[in-house]
C-alpha atoms as an extended CHARMM CRD file, in Angstrom:
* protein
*
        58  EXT
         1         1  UNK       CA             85.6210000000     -177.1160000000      294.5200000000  PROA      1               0.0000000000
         2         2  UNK       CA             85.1880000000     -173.1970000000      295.2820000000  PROA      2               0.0000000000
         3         3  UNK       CA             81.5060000000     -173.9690000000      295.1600000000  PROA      3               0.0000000000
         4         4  UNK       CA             81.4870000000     -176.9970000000      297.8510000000  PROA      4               0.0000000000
         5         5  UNK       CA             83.9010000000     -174.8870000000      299.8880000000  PROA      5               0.0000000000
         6         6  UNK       CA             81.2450000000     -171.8270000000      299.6820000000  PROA      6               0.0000000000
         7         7  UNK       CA             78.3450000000     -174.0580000000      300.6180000000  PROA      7               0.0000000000
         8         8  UNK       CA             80.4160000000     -175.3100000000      303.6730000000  PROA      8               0.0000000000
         9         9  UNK       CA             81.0940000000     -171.6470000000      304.6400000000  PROA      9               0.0000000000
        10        10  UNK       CA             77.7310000000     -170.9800000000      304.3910000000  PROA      10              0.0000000000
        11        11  UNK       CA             75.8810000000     -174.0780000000      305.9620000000  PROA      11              0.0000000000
        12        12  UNK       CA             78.4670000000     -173.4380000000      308.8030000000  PROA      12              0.0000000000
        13        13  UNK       CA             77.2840000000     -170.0220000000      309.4260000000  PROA      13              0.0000000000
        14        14  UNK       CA             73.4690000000     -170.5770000000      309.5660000000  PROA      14              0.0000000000
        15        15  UNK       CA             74.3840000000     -173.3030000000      312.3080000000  PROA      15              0.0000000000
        16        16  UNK       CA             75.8100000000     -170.4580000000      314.0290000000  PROA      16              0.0000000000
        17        17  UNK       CA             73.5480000000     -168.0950000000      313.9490000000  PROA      17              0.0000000000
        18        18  UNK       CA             70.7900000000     -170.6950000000      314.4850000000  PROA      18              0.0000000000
        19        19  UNK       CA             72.8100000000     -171.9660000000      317.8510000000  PROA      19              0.0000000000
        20        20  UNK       CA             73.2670000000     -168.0250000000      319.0150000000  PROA      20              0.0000000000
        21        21  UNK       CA             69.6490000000     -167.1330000000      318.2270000000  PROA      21              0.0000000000
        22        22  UNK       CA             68.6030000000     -170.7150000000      320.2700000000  PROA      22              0.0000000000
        23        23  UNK       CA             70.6080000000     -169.5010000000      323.4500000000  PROA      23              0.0000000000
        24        24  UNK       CA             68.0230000000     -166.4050000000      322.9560000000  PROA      24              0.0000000000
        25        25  UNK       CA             65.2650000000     -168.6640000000      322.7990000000  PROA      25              0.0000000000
        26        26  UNK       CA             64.5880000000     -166.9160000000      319.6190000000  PROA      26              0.0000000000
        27        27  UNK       CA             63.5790000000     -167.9350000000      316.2750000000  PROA      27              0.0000000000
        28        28  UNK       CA             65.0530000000     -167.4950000000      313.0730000000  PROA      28              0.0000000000
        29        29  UNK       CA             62.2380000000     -166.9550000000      309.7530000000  PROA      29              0.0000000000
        30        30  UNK       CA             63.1310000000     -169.5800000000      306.8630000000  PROA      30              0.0000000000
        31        31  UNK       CA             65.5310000000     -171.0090000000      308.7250000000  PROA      31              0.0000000000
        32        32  UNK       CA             65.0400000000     -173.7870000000      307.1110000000  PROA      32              0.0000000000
        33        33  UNK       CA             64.3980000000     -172.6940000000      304.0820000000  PROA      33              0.0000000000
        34        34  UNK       CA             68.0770000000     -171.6460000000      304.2890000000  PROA      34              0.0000000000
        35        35  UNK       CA             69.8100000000     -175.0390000000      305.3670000000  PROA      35              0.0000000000
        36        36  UNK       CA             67.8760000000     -176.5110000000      302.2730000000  PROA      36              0.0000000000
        37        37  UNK       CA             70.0110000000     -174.1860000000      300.1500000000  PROA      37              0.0000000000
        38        38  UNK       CA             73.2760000000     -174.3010000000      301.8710000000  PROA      38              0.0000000000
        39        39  UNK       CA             72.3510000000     -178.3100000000      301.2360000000  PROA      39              0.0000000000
        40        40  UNK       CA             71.3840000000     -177.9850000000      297.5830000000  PROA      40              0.0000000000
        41        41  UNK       CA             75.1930000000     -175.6040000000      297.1850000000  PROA      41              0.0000000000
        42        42  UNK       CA             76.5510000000     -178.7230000000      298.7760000000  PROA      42              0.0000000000
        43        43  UNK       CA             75.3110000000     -181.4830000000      296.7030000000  PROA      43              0.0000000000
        44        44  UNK       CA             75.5990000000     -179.4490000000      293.2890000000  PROA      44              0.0000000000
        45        45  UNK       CA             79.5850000000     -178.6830000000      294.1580000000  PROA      45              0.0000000000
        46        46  UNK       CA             79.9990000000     -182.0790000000      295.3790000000  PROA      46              0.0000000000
        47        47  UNK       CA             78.2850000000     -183.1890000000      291.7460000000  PROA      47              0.0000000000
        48        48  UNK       CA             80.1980000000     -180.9220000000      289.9360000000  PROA      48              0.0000000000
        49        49  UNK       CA             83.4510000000     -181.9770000000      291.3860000000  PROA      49              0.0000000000
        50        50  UNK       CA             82.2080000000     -185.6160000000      290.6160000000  PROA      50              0.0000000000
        51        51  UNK       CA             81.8190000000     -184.8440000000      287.3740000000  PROA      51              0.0000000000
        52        52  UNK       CA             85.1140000000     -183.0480000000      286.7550000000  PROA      52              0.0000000000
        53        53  UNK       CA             87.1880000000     -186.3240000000      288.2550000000  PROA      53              0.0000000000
        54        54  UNK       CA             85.3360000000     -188.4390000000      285.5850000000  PROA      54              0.0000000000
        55        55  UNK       CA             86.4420000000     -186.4170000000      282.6590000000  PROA      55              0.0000000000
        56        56  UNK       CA             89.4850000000     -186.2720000000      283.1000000000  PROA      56              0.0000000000
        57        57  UNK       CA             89.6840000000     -190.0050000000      283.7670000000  PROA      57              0.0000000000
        58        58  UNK       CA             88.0100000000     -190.7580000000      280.4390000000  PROA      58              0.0000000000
């Protein structure tokens, strides 16, 4: 959960600083690059929290 809840955090504040820099007109390097990673934190914690639910089902 603390690991979905970090990518959240995360993904929330390059979309900030992305919007901010885009008032600018200004670019931000590996922008990109950086969503992709806030988006693999987010599908790992979601997995991992997937995977928790099912064990303690079994």
């Amino acid at each position: 959960m603390i690991i979905f809840v970090a990518g959240i955090i995360f993904n929330e504040l390059l979309l900030m600083a992305e919007g901010i820099a885009d008032l600018k007109y200004q670019t931000i390097p590996y922008m990109n690059e950086a969503l992709l990673g806030a988006a693999v934190i987010l599908f790992i914690g979601g997995l991992l929290m997937n995977i928790s639910i099912r064990r303690v089902e079994i």
